[in-house]
N, C-alpha and C positions, 0 to 999 in steps of 0.2 A: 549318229548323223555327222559331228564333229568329223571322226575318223576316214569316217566316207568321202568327204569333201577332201578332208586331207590328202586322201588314196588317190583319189582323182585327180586332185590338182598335181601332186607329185607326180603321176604315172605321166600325164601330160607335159610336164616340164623336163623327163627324162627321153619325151620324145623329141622334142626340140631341142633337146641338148644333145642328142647325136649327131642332128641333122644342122647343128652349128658349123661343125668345121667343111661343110660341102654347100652349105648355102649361108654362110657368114655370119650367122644375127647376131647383135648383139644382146647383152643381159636388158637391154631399156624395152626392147621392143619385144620380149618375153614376160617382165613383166605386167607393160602396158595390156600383152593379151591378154594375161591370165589375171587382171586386175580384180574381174570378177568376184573371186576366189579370196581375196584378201592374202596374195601369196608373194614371199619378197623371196627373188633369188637371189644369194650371194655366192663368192664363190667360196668353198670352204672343203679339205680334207676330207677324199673318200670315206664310208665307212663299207664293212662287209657286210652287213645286216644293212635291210633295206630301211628299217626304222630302228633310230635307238632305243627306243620307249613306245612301243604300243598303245599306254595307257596315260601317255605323256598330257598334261592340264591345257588349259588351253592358254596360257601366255608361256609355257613350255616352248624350245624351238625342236622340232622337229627335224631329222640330218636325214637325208640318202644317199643313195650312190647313186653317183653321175656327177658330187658334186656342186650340190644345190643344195639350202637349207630353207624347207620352209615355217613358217612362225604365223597361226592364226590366235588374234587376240583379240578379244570382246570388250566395249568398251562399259559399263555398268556404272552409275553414279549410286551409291548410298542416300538416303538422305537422313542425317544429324538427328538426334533426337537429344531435347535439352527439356532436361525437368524443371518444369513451373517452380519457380520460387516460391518458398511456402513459410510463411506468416506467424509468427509463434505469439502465442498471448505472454507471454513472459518477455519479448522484446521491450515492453516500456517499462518495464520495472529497475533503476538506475544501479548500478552494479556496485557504488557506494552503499546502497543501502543494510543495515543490521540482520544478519540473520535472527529467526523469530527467539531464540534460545536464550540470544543477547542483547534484546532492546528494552529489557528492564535493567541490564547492569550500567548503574553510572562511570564504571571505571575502563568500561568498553571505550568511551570517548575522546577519553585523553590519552590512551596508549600510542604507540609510536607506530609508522606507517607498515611496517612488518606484519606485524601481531595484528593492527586492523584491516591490512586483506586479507588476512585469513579470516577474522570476523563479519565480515563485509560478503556481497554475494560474489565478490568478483570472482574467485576463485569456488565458487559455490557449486555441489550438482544439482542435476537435473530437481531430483525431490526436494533439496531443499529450495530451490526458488519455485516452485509446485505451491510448496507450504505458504510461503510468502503471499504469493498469489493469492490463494484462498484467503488467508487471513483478510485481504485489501478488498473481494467480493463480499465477503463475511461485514467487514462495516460499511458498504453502503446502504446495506439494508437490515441490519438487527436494530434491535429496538431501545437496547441500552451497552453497557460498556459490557457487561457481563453476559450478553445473549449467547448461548450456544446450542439452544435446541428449539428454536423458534420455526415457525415454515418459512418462514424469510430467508433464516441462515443457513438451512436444510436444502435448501432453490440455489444459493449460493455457492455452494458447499458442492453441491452435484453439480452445476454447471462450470465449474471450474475441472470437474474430473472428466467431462462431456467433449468439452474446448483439448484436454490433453491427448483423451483416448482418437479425435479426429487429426490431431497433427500427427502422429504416430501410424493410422491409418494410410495417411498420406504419401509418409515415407515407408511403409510395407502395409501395403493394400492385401497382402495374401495372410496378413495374420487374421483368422476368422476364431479367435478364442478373444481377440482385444475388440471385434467387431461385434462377439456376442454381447461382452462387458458393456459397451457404449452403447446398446439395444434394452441390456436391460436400465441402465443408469437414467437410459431416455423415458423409459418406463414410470421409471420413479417418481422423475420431476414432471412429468407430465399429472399424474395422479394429485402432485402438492397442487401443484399449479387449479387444478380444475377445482380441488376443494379450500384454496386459498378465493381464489373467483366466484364461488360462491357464498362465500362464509363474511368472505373483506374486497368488495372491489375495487375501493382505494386504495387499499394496501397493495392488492395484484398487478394494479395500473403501475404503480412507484417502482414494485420488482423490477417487470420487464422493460420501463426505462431505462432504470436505473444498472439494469444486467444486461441489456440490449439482446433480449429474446422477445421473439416473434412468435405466439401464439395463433396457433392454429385449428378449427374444430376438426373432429374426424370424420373420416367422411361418412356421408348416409352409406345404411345394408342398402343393397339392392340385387336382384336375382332376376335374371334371363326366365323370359317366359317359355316355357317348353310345354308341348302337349302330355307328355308325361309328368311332368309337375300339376299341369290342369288337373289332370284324371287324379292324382294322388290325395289335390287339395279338397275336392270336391270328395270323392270317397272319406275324407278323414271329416268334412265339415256334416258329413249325411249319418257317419257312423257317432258323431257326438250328437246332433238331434234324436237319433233313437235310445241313446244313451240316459240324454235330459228326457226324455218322454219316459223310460220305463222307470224311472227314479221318481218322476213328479207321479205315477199311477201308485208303485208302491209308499210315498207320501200319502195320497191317499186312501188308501187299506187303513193305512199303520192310526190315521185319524179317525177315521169308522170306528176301528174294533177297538179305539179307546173311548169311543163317544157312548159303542155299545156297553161295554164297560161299565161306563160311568154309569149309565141308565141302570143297569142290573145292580149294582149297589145302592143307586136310589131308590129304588123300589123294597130292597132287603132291608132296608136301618129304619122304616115308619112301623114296617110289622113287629119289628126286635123290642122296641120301645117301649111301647104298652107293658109288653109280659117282664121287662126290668119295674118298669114300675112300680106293676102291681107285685 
């Protein structure tokens, strides 16, 4: 369609360019006509070829002969696309702080400012202020100084690896192997969670203050009523009643012929008697 337009408007503006030097016009009022067309005549250097480029883009200018150049351009705006700024749980952790390896050496403290940013997180990676992290979930809620396999510190523990695997989502949404991780991790803590809630719900209450999660029940089953489901349930609820009915008759068979049983040995051990005795 471009081309065509071009074809057009060209073919027309070489028609008025012959017919300039016999009835005057100038280039203003060749434009003005062919305005329609988004077409600007200049004057510019025959070519032999009617177009230089057939396949020419569209802010390409396009040459012909007679003399003319025309130039069709589309005007398009983009619009920006600027990534949300994204939140890391490791932001308030002070970047003075001891890596975990070295907050029992006393001599970490007094070394000179060199030696203690390498010590420090400032210069720290990613895993180790991870580790840090955890460590700082880990004591809001274990139970003593030494806890480390408590449910408390295990909720902890996972929800720190929960918070990392979702910032990382954030910045590569298409990794679906760190999306399975964070599915099943959720898994996990969901299971502590429901048997710390029921075992301690003071204790569960203080977690998720104290860890700022939001507990949620899951939702009810529930299934769409279909005519085919009716008929399936109904067949399956009719085939268990003849089921319990031929089990409660063989039930009783199975009591008769031990009742009969019973009788025929009672009747056999009065007559046995006697003849031991005598």
């Amino acid at each position: 369609m471009i081309l065509r337009c071009a074809l057009k408007s060209a073919s027309s503006v070489l028609r008025e360019s012959s017919a300039v030097s016999s009835k005057k016009l100038n280039y203003a009022e060749i434009v003005s006509k062919h305005g329609a067309f988004r077409t600007v005549a200049l004057p510019v250097r025959p070519l032999t070829s009617f177009f230089h480029n057939r396949w020419a883009s569209d802010s390409e200018e396009v040459k012909g002969a007679g003399g003319f150049s025309v130039q069709a351009v589309r005007h398009y705006a983009r619009a920006v696309r600027r990534k949300p700024e994204i939140q890391s749980q490791l932001d308030d952790i002070p970047p003075t702080l001891l890596k975990k390896e070295y907050t029992s050496v006393p001599l970490a403290q007094a070394t000179d400012d060199v030696v203690r940013r390498l010590l420090t997180l400032e210069l720290a990676s990613h895993k180790e202020k991870l580790t840090v992290k955890k460590e700082q979930l880990m004591a809001k809620v274990r139970r003593h100084e030494n806890d480390r396999s408590s449910t408390e510190v295990k909720v902890a523990f996972l929800t720190a690896r929960i918070r990392n695997y979702r910032e990382h989502l954030q910045k590569h949404p298409k990794d679906k192997a760190n999306k399975r991780r964070m599915l099943m991790t959720i898994d996990r803590r969901r299971k502590l969670l429901k048997y710390l809630r029921r075992t301690r719900y003071d204790t569960f209450e203080n977690v998720c203050q104290q860890l700022g999660i939001t507990y949620t029940f899951p939702p009810e089953y529930y299934r769409k009523v279909t005519r085919r489901w009716l008929a399936k349930k109904a067949l399956c609820i009719k085939v268990f009643k003849e089921v319990q009915k031929r089990k409660k008759e063989q039930r009783q068979r199975l009591r008769q012929s031990a009742a009969a049983k019973k009788e025929e040995t009672a009747e056999k051990v009065p007559a046995e008697v006697p003849e031991s005795a005598a």
